[in-house]
ROLOZA-507345 format. One record per residue: residue in three letters; residue number from 0; y, z negated, x negated of N, C-alpha, C in turn. Coordinates in steps of 0.2 Angstrom, whole numbers, always signed. Layout:
BEGIN
<site r="ALA" k="NUM" n_py="Y" n_pz="Z" n_px="X" ca_py="Y" ca_pz="Z" ca_px="X" c_py="Y" c_pz="Z" c_px="X"/>
...
% end
This chain:
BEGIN
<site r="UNK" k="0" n_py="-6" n_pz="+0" n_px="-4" ca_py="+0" ca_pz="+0" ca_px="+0" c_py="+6" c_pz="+0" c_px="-4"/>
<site r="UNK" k="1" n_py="+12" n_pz="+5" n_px="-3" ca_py="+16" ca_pz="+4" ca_px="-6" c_py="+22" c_pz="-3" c_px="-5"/>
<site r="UNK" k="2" n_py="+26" n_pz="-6" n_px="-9" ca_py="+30" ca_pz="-13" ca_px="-8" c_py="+35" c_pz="-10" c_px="-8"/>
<site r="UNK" k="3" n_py="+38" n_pz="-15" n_px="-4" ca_py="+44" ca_pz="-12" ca_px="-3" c_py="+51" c_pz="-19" c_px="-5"/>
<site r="UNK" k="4" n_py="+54" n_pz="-18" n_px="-8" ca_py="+60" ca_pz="-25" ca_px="-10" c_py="+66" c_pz="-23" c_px="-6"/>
<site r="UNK" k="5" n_py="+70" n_pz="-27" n_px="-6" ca_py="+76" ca_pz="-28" ca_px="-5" c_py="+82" c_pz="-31" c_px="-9"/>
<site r="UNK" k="6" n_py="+87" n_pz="-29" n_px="-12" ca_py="+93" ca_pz="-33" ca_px="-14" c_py="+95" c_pz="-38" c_px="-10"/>
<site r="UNK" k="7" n_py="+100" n_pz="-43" n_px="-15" ca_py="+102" ca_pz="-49" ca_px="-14" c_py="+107" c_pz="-48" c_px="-7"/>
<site r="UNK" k="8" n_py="+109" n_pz="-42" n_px="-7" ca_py="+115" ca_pz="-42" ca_px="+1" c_py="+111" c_pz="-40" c_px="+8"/>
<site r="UNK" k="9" n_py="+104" n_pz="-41" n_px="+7" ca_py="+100" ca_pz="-42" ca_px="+13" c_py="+98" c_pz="-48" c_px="+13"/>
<site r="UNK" k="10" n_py="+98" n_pz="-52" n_px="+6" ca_py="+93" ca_pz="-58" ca_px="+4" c_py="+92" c_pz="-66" c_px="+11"/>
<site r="UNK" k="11" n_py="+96" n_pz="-65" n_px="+14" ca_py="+95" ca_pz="-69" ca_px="+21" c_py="+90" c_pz="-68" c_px="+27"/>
<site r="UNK" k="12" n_py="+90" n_pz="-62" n_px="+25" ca_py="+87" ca_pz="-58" ca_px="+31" c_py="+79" c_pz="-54" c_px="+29"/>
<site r="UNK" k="13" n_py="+81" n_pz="-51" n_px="+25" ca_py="+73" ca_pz="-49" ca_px="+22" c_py="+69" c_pz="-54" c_px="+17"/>
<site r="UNK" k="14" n_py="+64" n_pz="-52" n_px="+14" ca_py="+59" ca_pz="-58" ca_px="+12" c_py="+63" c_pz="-57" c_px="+4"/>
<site r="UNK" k="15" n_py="+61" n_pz="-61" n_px="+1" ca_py="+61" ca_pz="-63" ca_px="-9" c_py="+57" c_pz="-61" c_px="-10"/>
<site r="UNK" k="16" n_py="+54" n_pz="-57" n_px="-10" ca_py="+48" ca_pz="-54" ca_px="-13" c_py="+46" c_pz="-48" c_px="-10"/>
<site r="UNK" k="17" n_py="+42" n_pz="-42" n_px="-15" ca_py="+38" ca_pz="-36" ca_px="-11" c_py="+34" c_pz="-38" c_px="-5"/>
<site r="UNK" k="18" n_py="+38" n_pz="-32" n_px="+0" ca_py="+31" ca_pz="-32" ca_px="+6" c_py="+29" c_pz="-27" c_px="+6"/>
<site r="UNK" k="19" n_py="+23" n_pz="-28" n_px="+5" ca_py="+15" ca_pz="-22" ca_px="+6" c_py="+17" c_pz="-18" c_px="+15"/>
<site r="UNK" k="20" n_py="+17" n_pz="-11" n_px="+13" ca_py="+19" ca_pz="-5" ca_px="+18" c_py="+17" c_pz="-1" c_px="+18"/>
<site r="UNK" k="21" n_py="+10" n_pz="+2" n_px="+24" ca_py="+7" ca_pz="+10" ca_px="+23" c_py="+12" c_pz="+13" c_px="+25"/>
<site r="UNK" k="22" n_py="+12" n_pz="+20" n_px="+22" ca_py="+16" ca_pz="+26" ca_px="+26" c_py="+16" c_pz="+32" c_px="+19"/>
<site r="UNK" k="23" n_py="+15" n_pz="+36" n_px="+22" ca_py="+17" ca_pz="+43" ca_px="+16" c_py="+23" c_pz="+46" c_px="+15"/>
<site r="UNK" k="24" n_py="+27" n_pz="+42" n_px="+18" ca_py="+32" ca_pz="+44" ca_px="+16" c_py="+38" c_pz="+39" c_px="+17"/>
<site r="UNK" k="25" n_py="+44" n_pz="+38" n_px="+14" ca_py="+50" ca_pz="+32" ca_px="+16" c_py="+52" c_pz="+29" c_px="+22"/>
<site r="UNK" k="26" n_py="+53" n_pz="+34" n_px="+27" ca_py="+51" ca_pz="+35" ca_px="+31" c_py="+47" c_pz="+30" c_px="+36"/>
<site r="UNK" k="27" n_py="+42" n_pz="+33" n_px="+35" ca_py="+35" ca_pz="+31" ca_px="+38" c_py="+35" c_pz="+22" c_px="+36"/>
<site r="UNK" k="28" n_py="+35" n_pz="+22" n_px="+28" ca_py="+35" ca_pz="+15" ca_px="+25" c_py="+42" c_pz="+9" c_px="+31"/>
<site r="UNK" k="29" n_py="+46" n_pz="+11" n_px="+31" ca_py="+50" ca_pz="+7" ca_px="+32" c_py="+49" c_pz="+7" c_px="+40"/>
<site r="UNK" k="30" n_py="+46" n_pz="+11" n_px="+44" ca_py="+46" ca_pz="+11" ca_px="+50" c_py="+40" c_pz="+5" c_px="+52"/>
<site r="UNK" k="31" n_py="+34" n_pz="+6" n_px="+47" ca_py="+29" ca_pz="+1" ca_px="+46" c_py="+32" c_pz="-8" c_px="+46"/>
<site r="UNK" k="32" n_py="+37" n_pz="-7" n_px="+42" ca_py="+42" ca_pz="-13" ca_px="+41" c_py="+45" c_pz="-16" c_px="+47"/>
<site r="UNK" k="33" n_py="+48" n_pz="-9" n_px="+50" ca_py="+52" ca_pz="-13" ca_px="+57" c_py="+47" c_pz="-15" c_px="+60"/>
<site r="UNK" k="34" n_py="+42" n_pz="-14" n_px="+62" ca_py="+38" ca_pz="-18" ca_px="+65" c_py="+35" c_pz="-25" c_px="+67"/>
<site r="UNK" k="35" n_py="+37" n_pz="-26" n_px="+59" ca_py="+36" ca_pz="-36" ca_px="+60" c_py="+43" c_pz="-38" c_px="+59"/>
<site r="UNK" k="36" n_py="+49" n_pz="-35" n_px="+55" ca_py="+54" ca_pz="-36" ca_px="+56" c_py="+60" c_pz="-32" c_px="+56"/>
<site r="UNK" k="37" n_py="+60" n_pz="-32" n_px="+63" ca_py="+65" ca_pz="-26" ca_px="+68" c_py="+72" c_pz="-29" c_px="+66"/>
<site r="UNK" k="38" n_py="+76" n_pz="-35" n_px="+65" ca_py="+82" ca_pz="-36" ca_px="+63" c_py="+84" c_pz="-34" c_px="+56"/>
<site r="UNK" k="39" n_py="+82" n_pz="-30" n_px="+53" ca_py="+81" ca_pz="-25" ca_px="+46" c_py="+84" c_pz="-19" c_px="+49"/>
<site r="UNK" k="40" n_py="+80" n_pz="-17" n_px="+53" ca_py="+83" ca_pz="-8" ca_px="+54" c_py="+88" c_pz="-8" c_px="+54"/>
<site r="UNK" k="41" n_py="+94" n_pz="-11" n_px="+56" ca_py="+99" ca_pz="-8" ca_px="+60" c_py="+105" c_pz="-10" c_px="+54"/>
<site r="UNK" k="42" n_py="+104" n_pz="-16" n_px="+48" ca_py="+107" ca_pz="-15" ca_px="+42" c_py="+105" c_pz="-5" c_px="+36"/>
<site r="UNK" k="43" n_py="+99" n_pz="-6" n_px="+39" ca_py="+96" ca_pz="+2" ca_px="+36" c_py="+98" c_pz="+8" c_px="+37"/>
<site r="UNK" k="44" n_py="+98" n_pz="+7" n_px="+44" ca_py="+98" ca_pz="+13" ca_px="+49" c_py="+102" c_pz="+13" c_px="+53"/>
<site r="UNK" k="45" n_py="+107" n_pz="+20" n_px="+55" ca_py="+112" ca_pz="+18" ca_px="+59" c_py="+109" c_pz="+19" c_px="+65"/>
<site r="UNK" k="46" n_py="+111" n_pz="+22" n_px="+70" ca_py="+110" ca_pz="+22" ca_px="+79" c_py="+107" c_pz="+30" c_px="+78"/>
<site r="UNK" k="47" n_py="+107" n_pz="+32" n_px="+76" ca_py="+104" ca_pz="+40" ca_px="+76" c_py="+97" c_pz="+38" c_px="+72"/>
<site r="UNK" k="48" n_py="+97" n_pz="+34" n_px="+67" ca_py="+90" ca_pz="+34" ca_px="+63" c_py="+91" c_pz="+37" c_px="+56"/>
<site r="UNK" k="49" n_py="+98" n_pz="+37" n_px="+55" ca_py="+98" ca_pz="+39" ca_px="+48" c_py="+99" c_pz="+34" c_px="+43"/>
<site r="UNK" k="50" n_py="+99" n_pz="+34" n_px="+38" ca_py="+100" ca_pz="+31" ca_px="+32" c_py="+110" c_pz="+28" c_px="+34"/>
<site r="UNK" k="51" n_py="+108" n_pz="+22" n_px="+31" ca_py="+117" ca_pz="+21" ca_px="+33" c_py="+121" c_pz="+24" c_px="+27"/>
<site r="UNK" k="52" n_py="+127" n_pz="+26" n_px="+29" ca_py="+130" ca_pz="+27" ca_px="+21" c_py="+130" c_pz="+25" c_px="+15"/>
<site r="UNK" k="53" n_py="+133" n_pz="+18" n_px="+17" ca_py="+132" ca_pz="+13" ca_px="+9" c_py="+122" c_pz="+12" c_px="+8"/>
<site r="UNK" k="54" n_py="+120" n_pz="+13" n_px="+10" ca_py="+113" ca_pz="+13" ca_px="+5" c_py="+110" c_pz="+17" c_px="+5"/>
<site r="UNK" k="55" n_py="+108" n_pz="+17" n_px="-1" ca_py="+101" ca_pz="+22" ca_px="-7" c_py="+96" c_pz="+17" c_px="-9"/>
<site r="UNK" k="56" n_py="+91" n_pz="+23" n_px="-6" ca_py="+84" ca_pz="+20" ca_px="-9" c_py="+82" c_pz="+22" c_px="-14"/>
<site r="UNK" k="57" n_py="+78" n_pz="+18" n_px="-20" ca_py="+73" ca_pz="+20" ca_px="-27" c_py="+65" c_pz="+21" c_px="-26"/>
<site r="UNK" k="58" n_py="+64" n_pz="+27" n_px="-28" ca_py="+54" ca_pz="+27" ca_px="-25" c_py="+51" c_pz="+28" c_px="-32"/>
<site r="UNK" k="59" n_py="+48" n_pz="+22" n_px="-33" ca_py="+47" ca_pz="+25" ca_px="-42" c_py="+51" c_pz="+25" c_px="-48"/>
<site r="UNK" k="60" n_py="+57" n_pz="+22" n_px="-48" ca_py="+59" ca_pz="+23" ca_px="-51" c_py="+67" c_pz="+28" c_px="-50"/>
<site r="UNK" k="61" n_py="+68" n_pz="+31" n_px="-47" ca_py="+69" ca_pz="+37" ca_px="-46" c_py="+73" c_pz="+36" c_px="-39"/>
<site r="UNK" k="62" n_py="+82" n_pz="+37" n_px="-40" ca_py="+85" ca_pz="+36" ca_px="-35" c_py="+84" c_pz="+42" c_px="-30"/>
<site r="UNK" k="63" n_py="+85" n_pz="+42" n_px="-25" ca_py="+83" ca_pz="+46" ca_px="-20" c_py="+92" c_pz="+50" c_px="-17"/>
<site r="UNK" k="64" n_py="+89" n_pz="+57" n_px="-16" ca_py="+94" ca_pz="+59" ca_px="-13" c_py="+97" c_pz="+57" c_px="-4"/>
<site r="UNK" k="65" n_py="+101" n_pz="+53" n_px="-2" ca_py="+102" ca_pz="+52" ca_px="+3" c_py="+100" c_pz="+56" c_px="+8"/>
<site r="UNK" k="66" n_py="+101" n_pz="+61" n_px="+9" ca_py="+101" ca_pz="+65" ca_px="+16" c_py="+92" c_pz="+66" c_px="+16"/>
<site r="UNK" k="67" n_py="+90" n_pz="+66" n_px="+9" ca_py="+81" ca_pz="+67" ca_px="+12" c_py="+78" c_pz="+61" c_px="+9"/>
<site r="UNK" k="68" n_py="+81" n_pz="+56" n_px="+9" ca_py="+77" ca_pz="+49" ca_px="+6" c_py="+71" c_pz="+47" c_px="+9"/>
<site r="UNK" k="69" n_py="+72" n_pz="+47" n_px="+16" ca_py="+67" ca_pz="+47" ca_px="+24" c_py="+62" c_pz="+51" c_px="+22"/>
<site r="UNK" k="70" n_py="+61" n_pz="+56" n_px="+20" ca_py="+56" ca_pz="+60" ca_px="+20" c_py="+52" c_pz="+60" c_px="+14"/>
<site r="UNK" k="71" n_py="+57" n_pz="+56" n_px="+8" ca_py="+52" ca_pz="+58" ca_px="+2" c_py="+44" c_pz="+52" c_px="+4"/>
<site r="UNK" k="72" n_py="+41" n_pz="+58" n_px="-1" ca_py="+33" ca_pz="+57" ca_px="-2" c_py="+32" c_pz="+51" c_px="-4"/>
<site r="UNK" k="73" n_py="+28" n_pz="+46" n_px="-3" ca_py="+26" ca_pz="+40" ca_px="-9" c_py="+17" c_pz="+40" c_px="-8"/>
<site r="UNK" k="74" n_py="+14" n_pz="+37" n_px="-11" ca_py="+10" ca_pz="+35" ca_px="-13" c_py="+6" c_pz="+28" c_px="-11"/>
<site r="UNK" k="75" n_py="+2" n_pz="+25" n_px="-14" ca_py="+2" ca_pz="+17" ca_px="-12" c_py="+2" c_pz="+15" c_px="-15"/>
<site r="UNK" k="76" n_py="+6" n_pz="+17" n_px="-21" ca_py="+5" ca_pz="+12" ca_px="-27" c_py="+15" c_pz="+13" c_px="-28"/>
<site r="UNK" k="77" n_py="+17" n_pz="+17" n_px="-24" ca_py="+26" ca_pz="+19" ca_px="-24" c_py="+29" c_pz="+11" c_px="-24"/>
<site r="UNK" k="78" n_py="+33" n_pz="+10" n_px="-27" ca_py="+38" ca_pz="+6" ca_px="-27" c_py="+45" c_pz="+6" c_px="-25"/>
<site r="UNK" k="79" n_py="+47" n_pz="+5" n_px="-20" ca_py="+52" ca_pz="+6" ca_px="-14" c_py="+60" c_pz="+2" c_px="-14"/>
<site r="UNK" k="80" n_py="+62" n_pz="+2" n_px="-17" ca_py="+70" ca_pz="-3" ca_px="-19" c_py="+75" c_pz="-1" c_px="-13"/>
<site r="UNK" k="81" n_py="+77" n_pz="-5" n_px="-9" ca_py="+82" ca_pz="-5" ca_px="-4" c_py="+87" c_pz="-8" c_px="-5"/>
<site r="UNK" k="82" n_py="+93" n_pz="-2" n_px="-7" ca_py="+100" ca_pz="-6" ca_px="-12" c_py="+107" c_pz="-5" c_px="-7"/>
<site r="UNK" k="83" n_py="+110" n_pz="-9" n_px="-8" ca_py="+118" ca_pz="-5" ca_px="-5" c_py="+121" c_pz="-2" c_px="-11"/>
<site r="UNK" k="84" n_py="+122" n_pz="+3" n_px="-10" ca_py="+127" ca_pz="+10" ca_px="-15" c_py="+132" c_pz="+7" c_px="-17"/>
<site r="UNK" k="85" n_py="+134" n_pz="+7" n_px="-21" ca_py="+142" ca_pz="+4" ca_px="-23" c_py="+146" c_pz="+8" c_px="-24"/>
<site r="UNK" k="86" n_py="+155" n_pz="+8" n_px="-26" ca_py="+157" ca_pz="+15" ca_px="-25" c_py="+163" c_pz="+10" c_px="-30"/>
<site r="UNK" k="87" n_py="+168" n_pz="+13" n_px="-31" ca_py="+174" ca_pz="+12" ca_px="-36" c_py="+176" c_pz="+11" c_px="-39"/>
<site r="UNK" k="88" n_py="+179" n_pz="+9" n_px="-43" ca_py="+184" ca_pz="+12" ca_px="-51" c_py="+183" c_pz="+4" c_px="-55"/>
% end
């Protein structure tokens, strides 16, 4: 099963440590997540189901391009980073 973290600007609300998620894709993984905890999504995902602005995901190592983040392919051994994007000078 791919695990999936969170940063510290969720750290109230998601766990301190990887949670184990089936799914073949980002996507699929984190939808597997709403399922035991649905007050997650909606920091994630806006009202359409997309990736919200400020965050990007890492699969591997490897930041993900926002507009196809949801769709990339993982593995069960993927390791999943849920960050808020930074931006400024």
């Amino acid at each position: 099963m791919a695990q999936v973290r969170f940063t510290a600007w969720l750290r109230e609300l998601a766990p301190n440590g990887p949670v184990d998620v089936a799914g073949g894709t980002v996507g699929e993984a984190l939808g597997a997540l709403w399922t035991s905890m649905p007050h997650l999504r909606g920091f994630v995902l806006d009202d359409q189901g997309r990736l919200r602005k400020h965050v990007c995901i890492f699969a591997d190592g490897q930041r993900l391009r926002h507009d196809a983040a949801l769709d990339h392919s993982i593995g069960p051994d993927s390791q999943l980073y849920v960050m808020q994007a930074l931006s400024g000078g």
